[in-house]
C-alpha positions as CSV (number, residue, x, y, z in Angstrom):
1,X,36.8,32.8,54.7
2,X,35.8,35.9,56.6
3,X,38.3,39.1,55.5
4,X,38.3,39.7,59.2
5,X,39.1,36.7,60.7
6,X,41.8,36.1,57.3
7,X,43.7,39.1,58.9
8,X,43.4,37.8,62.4
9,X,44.9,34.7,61.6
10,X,48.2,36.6,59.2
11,X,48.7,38.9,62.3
12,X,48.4,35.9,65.0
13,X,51.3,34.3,62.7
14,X,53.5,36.9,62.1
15,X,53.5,37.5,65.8
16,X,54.2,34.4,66.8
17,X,56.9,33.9,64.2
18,X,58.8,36.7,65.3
19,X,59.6,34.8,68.4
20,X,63.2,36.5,69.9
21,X,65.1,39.2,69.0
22,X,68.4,40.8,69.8
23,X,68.1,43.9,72.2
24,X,72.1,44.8,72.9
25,X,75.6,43.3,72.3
26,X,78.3,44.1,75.0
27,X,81.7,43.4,75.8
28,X,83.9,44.1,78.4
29,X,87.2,42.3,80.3
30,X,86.7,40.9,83.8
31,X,90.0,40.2,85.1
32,X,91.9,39.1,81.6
33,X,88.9,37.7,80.5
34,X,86.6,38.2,77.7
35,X,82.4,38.6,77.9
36,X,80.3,39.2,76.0
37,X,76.7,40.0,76.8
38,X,74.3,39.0,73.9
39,X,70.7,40.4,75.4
40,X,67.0,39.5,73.9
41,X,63.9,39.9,74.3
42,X,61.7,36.3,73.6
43,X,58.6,36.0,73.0
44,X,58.3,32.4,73.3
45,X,59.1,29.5,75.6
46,X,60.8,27.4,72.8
47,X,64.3,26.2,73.1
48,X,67.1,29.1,72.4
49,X,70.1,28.3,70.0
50,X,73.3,30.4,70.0
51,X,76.4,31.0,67.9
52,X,79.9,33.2,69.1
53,X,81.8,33.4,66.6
54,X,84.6,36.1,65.3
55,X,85.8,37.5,62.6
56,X,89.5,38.4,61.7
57,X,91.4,38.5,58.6
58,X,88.2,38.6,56.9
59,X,87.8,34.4,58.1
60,X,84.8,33.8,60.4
61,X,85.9,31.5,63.6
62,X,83.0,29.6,65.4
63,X,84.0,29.8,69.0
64,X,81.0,28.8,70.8
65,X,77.8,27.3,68.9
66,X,74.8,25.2,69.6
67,X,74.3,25.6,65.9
68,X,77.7,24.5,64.3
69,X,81.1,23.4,65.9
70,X,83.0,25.4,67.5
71,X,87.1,25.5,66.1
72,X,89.7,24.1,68.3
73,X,91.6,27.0,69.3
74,X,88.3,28.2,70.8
75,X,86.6,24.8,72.5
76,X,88.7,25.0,75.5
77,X,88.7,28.3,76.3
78,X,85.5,29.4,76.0
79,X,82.1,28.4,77.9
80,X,78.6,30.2,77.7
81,X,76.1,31.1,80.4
82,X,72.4,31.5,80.1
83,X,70.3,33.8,82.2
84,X,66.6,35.1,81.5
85,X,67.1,37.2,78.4
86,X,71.2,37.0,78.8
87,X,73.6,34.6,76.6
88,X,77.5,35.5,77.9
89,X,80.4,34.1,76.1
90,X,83.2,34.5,78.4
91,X,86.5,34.1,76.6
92,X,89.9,33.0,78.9
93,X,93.2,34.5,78.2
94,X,91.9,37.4,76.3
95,X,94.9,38.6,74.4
96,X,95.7,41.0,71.1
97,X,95.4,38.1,68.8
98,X,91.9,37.6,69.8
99,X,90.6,40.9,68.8
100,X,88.1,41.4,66.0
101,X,84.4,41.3,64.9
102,X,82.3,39.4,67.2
103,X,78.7,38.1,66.9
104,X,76.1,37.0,68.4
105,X,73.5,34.8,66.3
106,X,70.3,33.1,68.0
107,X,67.8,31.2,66.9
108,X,64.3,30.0,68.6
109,X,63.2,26.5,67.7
110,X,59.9,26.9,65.1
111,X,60.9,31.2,64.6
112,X,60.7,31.3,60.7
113,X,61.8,34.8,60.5
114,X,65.5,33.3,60.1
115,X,68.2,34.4,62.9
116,X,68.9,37.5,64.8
117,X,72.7,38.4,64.4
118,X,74.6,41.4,66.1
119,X,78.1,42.2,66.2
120,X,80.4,44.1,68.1
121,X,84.0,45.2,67.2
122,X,86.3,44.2,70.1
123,X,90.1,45.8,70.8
124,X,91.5,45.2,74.1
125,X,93.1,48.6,74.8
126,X,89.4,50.3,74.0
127,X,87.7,47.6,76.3
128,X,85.9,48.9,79.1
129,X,86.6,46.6,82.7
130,X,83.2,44.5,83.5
131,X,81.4,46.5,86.5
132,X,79.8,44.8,89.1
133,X,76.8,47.2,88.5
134,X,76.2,45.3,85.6
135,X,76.0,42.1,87.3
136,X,73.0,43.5,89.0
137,X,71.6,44.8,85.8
138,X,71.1,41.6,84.6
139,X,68.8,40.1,87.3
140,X,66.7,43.7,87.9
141,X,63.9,41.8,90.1
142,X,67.3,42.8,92.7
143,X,67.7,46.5,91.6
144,X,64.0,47.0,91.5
145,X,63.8,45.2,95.1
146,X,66.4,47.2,96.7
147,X,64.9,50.6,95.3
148,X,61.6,49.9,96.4
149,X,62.8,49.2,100.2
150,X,65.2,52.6,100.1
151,X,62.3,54.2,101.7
152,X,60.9,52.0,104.4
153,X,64.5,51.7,105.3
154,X,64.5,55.6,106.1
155,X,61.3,55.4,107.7
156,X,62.4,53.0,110.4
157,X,63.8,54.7,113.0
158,X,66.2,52.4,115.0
159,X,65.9,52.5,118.7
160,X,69.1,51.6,120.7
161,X,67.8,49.3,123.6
């Protein structure tokens, strides 16, 4: 085999192996509600697996998985939501005894790298409340739309009839 293309084909792999990868971990209490924003960046259209989980007491606690099951304590008060790049666990009833180590852990279907994992320590008296700036943030085709129309909205000048 050509040298050339033998390196063409290692770097095509390697590339294409490496198919997701965690950007940022975030947490913050919306009302007395927990979320956490688990952001990537993928490089691939193949199906996404997640795992939330925490850790206390030195004990990891699955609390919402497509990868394992998720503990009992945790199943009914926890549901996921997935937007382009975005996996949020929101947590209800976010109390003391929830605190601890949490982590985000993702998987692409065929990425042989192994998973991406992140964690995040999480106290309720240091938690920040969720803005609604950062609801924007995560869909910034909006943000970008209403910056780009800041200035034909000054250029119009508005006529009273």
């Amino acid at each position: 085999m050509n040298p050339t293309v033998g390196i063409a084909v290692i770097l095509t792999v390697l590339q294409a192996a490496h198919c997701q990868m965690i950007k940022d971990l975030s947490a913050c209490l919306l009302g007395q509600n927990l979320r956490v924003d688990c952001r990537y960046e993928n490089k691939t259209d193949n199906p996404l697996t997640y795992e939330f989980s925490i850790t206390k007491d030195n004990r990891k606690h699955v609390i919402h998985s497509t990868i394992s099951v998720s503990e009992n304590i945790y199943r009914s008060r926890s549901n996921v939501t997935m937007h382009k790049n975005l996996v949020c666990l929101h947590l209800q009833s976010f109390t003391t005894s929830d605190e601890g180590i949490y982590m985000c852990e993702l998987r692409a279907t065929n990425d042989y790298t192994g998973n991406q994992i992140r964690n995040i320590t999480v106290i309720k008296d240091k938690l920040e409340k969720c803005a609604g700036f950062s609801l924007l943030i995560q869909n910034t085709s909006w943000l970008l739309l209403l910056l780009l129309s800041l200035p034909l909205l000054q250029a119009v000048d508005f006529v009273s009839l």
